[in-house]
Legacy VTK file of the C-alpha trace (Angstrom):
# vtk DataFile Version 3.0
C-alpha trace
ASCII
DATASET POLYDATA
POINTS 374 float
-13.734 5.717 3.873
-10.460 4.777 2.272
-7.114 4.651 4.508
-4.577 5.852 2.331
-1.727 4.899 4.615
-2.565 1.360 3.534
-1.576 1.639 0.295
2.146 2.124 0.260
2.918 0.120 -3.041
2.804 1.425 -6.911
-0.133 -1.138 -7.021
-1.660 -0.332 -4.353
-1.419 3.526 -5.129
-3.023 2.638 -9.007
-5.383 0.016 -7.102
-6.341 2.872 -4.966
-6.494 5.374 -7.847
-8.881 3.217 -9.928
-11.449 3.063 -5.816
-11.735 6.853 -5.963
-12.578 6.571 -9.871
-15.067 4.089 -9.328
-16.639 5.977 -5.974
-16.647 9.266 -7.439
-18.060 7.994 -10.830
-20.971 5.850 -8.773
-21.581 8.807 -6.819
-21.918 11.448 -9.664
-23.804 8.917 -11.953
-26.300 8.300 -8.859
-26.677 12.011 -8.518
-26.908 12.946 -12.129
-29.719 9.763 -13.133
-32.117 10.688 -9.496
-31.792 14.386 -11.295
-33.065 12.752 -14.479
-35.620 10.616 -12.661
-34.332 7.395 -13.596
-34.512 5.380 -10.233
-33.736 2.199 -11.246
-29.621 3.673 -12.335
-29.856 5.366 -8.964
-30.362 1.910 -7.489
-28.081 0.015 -9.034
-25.352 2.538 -8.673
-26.054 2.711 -4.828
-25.800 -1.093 -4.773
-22.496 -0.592 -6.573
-21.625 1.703 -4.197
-22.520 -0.142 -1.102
-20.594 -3.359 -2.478
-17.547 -1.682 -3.239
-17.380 -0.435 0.240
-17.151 -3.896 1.840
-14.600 -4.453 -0.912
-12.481 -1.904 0.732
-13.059 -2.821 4.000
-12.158 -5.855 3.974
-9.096 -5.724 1.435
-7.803 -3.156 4.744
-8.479 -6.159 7.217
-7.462 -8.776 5.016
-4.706 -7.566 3.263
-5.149 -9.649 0.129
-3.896 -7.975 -3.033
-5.420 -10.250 -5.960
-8.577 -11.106 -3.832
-9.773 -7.331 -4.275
-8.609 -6.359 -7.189
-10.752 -9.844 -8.212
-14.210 -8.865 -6.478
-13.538 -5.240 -7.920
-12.990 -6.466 -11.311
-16.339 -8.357 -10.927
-18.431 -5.748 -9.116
-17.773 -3.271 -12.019
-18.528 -6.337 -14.728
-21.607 -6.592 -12.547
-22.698 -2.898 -13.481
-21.558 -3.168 -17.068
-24.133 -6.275 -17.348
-26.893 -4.662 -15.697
-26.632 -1.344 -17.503
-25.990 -3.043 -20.933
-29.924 -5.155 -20.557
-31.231 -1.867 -18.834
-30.479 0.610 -21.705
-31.611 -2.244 -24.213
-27.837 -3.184 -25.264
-27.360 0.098 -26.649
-23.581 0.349 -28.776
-22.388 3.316 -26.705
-22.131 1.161 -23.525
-19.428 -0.558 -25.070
-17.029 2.410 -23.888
-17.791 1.594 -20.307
-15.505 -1.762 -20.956
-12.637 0.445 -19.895
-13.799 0.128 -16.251
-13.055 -3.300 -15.596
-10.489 -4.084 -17.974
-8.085 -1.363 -16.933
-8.959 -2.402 -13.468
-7.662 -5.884 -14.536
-4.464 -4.158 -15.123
-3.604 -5.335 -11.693
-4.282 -9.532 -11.976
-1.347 -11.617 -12.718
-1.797 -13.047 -16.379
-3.541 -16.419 -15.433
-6.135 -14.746 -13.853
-6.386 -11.997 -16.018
-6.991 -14.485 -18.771
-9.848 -17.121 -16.480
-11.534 -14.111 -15.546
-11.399 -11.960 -18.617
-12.413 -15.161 -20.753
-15.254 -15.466 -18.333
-16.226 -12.072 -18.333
-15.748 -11.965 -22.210
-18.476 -15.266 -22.749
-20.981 -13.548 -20.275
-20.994 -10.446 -22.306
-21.527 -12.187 -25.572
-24.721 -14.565 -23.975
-25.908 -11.086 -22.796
-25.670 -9.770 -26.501
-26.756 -12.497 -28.213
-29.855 -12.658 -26.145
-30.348 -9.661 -27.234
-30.001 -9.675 -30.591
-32.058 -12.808 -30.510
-35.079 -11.454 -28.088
-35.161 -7.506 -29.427
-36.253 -6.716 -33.404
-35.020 -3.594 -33.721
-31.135 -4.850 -32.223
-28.730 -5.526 -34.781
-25.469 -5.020 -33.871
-24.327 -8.447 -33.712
-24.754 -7.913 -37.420
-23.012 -5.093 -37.789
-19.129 -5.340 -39.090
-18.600 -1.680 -37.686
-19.555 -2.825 -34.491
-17.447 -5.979 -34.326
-14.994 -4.203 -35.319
-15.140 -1.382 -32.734
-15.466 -3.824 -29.976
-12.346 -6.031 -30.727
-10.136 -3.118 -31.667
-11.060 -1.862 -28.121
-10.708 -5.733 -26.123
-7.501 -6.514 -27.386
-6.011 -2.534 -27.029
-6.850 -2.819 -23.330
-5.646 -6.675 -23.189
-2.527 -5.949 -24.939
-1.866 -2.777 -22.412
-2.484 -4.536 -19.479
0.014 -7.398 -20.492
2.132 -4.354 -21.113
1.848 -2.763 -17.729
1.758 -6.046 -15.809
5.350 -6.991 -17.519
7.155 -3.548 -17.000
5.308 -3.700 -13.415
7.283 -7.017 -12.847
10.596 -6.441 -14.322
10.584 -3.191 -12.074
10.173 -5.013 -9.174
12.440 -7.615 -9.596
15.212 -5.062 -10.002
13.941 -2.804 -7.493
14.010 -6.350 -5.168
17.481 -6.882 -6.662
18.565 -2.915 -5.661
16.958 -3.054 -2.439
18.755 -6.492 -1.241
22.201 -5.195 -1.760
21.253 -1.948 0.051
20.051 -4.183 3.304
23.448 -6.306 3.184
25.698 -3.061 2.995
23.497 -1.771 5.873
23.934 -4.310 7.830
27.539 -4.774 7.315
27.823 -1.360 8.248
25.698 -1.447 11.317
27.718 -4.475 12.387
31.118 -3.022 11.722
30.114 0.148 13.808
28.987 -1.903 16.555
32.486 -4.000 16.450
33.874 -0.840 16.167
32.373 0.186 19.199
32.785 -2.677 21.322
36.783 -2.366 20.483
36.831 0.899 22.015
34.847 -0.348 24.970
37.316 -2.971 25.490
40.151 -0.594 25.279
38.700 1.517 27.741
38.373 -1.484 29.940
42.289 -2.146 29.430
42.705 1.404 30.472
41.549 0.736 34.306
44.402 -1.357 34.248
46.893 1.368 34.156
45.230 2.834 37.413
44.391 1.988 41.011
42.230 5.046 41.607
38.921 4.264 42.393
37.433 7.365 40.822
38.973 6.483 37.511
37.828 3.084 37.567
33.790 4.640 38.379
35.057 7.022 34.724
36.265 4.430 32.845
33.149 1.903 33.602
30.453 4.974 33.135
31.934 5.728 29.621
32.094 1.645 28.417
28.606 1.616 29.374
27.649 4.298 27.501
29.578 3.092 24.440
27.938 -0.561 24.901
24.861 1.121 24.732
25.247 2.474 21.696
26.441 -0.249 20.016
24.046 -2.314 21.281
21.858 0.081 19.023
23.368 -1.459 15.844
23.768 -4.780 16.970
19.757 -4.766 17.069
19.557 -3.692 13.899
22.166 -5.630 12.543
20.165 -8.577 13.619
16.765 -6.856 12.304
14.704 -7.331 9.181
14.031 -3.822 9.574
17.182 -1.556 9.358
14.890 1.924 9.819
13.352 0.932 12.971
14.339 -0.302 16.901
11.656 -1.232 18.787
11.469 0.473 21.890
10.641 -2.744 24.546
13.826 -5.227 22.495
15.959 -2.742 23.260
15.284 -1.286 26.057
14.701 -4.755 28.028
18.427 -5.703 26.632
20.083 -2.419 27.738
18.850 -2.939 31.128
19.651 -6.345 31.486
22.826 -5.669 30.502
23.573 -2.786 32.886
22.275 -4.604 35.788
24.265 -7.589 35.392
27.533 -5.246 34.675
26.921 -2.548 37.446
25.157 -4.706 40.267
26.969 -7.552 41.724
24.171 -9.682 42.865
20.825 -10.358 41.768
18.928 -8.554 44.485
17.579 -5.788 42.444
14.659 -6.688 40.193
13.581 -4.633 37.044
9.763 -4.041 36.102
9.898 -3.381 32.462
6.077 -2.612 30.817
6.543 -1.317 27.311
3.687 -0.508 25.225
4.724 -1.182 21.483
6.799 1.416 19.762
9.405 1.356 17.113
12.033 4.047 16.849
14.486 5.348 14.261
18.182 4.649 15.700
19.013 8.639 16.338
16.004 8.952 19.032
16.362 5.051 20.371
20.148 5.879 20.885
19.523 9.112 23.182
16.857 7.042 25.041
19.291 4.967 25.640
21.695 7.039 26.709
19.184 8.436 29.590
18.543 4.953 30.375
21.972 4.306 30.892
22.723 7.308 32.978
19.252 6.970 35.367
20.263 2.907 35.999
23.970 3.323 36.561
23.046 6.288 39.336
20.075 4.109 40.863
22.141 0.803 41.255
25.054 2.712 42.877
23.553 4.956 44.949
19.432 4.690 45.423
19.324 1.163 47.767
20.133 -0.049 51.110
21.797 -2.793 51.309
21.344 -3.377 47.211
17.778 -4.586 47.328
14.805 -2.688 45.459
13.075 -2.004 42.238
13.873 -0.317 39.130
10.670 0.425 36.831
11.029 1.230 33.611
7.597 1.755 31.449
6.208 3.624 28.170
2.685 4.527 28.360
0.634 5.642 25.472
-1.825 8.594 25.772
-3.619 9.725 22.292
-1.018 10.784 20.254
1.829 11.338 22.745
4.402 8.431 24.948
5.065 8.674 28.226
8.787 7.168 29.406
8.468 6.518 33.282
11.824 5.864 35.066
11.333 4.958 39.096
13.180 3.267 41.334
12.567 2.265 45.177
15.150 3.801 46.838
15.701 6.277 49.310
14.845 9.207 47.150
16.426 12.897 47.495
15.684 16.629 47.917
17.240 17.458 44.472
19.372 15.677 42.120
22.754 17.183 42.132
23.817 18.876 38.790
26.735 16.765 36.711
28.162 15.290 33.462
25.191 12.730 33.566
22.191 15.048 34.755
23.427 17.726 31.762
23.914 14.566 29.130
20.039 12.814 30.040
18.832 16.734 29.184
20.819 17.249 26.342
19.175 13.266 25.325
15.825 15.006 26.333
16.427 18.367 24.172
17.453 16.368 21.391
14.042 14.029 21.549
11.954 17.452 21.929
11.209 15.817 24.716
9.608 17.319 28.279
11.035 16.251 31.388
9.408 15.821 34.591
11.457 14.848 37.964
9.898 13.583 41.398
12.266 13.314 44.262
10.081 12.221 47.053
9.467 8.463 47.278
12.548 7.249 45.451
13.616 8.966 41.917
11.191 9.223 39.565
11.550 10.771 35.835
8.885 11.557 33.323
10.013 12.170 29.699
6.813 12.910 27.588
7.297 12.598 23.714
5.760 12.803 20.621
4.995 9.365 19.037
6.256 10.769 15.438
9.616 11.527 16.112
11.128 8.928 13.920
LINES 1 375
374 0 1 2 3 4 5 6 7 8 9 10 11 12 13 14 15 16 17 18 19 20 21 22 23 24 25 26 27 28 29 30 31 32 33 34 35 36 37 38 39 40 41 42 43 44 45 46 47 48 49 50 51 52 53 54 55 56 57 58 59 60 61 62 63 64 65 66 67 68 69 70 71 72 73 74 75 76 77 78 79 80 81 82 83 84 85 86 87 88 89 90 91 92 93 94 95 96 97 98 99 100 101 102 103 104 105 106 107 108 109 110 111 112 113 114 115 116 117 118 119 120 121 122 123 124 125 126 127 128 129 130 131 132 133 134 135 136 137 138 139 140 141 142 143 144 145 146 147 148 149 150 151 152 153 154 155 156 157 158 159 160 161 162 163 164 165 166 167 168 169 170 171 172 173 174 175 176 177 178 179 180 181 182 183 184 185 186 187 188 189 190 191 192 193 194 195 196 197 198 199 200 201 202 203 204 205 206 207 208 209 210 211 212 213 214 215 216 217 218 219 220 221 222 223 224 225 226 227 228 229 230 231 232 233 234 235 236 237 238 239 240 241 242 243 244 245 246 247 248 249 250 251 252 253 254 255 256 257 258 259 260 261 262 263 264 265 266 267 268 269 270 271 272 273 274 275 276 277 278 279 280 281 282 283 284 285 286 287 288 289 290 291 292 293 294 295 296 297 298 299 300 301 302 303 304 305 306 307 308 309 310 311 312 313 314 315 316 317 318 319 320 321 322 323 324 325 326 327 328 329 330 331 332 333 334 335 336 337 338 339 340 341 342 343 344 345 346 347 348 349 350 351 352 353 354 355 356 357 358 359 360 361 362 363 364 365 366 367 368 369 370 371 372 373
């Protein structure tokens, strides 16, 4: 019933602490009282029960912190009310305050004060009806009583203000900590990708030194696959998020890029269909690197007369991807062994990755991987 992937914050994780405390007690008290016979405890715990689910639900859907921990705070005051008339506003229900109130723990102090002042006037009607409607009830008259019941409001006000303080001041340095370590990130991810866009020019200088055609084709294959690794940490450079690439930004970058540098007209188109997926930058950098390879051998030598297709999609199938790579060309008995073929299975290795080649109508690569492997 609860999702505990969703709660990922140290309020969420005590938010979710104080759901299973609240299921588990409803669910034991419900158990224990239809032991005992007494229906009507059974029933109202079940309807506690059966509320607090939707609670869940739709804090999951909605995402809205206070909102919950609101209608929780409530649903719990809700049973405190109906159990203090049902057991005749017996003393020892007092104890079952706790509930709520440390459950309030969570609400900023404005509406930890509306709510609790609300909650505090409803229990005092509820009491003084009592003590005005029931002969034998006295309690309201009782100094050991009053006593016992502020000493335990104001410990569990005074700890909550506590908590919620420290709770801030942690975050706001935490927020502090974390916002240098994005900048200094991000400086570094954009002085590596400078970096590597230096040596790329460089290498580019370097064809200048030589009229050989083969060195030229060496030169150009290695800037590309520099570029594309820089263009790794220009994305996240440029990202909010400096754990994760997504798989279709980059990807539909990378090839644009490599067609416009290795293709000299605009005659071959790219079909890109990328089911969402984000990446940590060790795996997206080795897809790119297969990428690169598979695009730079299709352009030059996979079309007649430069015209076709290049088709690059990620398909999802239950808790695996599947990376298809096709293009239109002429296609080949078997792809001849080299620096490239070795480096896109020494990418695929790397990714714990299974590769599947078709030769026969045009090239066609299938890298199956595990969705987890960031």
């Amino acid at each position: 019933m609860l999702n505990k992937k969703t709660y990922t914050s140290d309020k969420e994780q005590y938010f979710y602490g104080v759901l299973i405390i609240f299921i588990v007690g409803a669910i034991l008290s419900g158990i224990l009282r239809l032991y005992t016979q007494e229906y009507m405890v059974t029933l109202i715990d079940g309807i506690a029960l059966f509320i607090g689910y939707f609670i869940i639900k739709a804090y999951e859907k909605e995402r809205h912190f206070s909102l919950a921990v609101i209608r929780l705070f409530w649903l719990a005051s809700f049973a405190i009310f109906t159990f203090i008339v049902y057991f005749q506003y017996s003393l020892h229900i007092l104890l079952v305050l706790l509930v709520p109130l440390s459950g309030s723990v969570l609400l900023e102090h404005k509406d930890f004060l509306y709510h609790g002042s609300f909650f505090l006037g409803i229990f005092f009607l509820i009491m003084l009806y009592g003590f005005m409607h029931q002969s034998q009830y006295h309690y309201l008259g009782d100094i050991n009583f009053l006593v016992s019941f502020f000493l335990l409001f104001f410990f569990v006000l005074g700890l909550s203000l506590v908590y919620n303080q420290s709770i801030k001041k942690s975050y706001i340095k935490l927020k502090k900590a974390n916002a240098q370590k994005d900048f200094l990130l991000k400086e570094i991810h954009h002085r590596v990708k400078n970096n590597l866009n230096i040596v790329a020019s460089i290498l580019g200088l370097e064809k200048l030194d030589s009229n050989i055609d083969e060195v030229h084709t060496l030169i150009n294959q290695n800037k590309l696959r520099i570029e594309s690794i820089a263009m790794v940490h220009e994305i996240l450079y440029k990202s909010d998020d400096l754990e994760h690439i997504n798989f279709k930004t980059y990807v539909t970058k990378l090839s644009e890029h490599i067609l416009i540098t290795e293709s000299n007209n605009d005659t071959i188109n790219l079909d890109i269909d990328i089911v969402f997926l984000e990446l940590n930058i060790e795996s997206m950098i080795q897809f790119g690197i297969i990428i690169n390879e598979l695009m730079t051998n299709s352009i030059k030598y996979a079309f007649q007369d430069d015209r076709g297709t290049i088709m690059i999609h990620l398909q999802k199938h239950e808790h695996q991807y599947k990376l298809i790579y096709k293009d239109s060309g002429l296609g080949m008995k078997e792809m001849k062994s080299g620096f490239g073929q070795n480096l896109i299975k020494m990418s695929v290795k790397q990714l714990k990755a299974v590769l599947h080649i078709d030769y026969d109508a045009g090239l066609k690569y299938e890298i199956t991987f595990k969705g987890d492997i960031s």
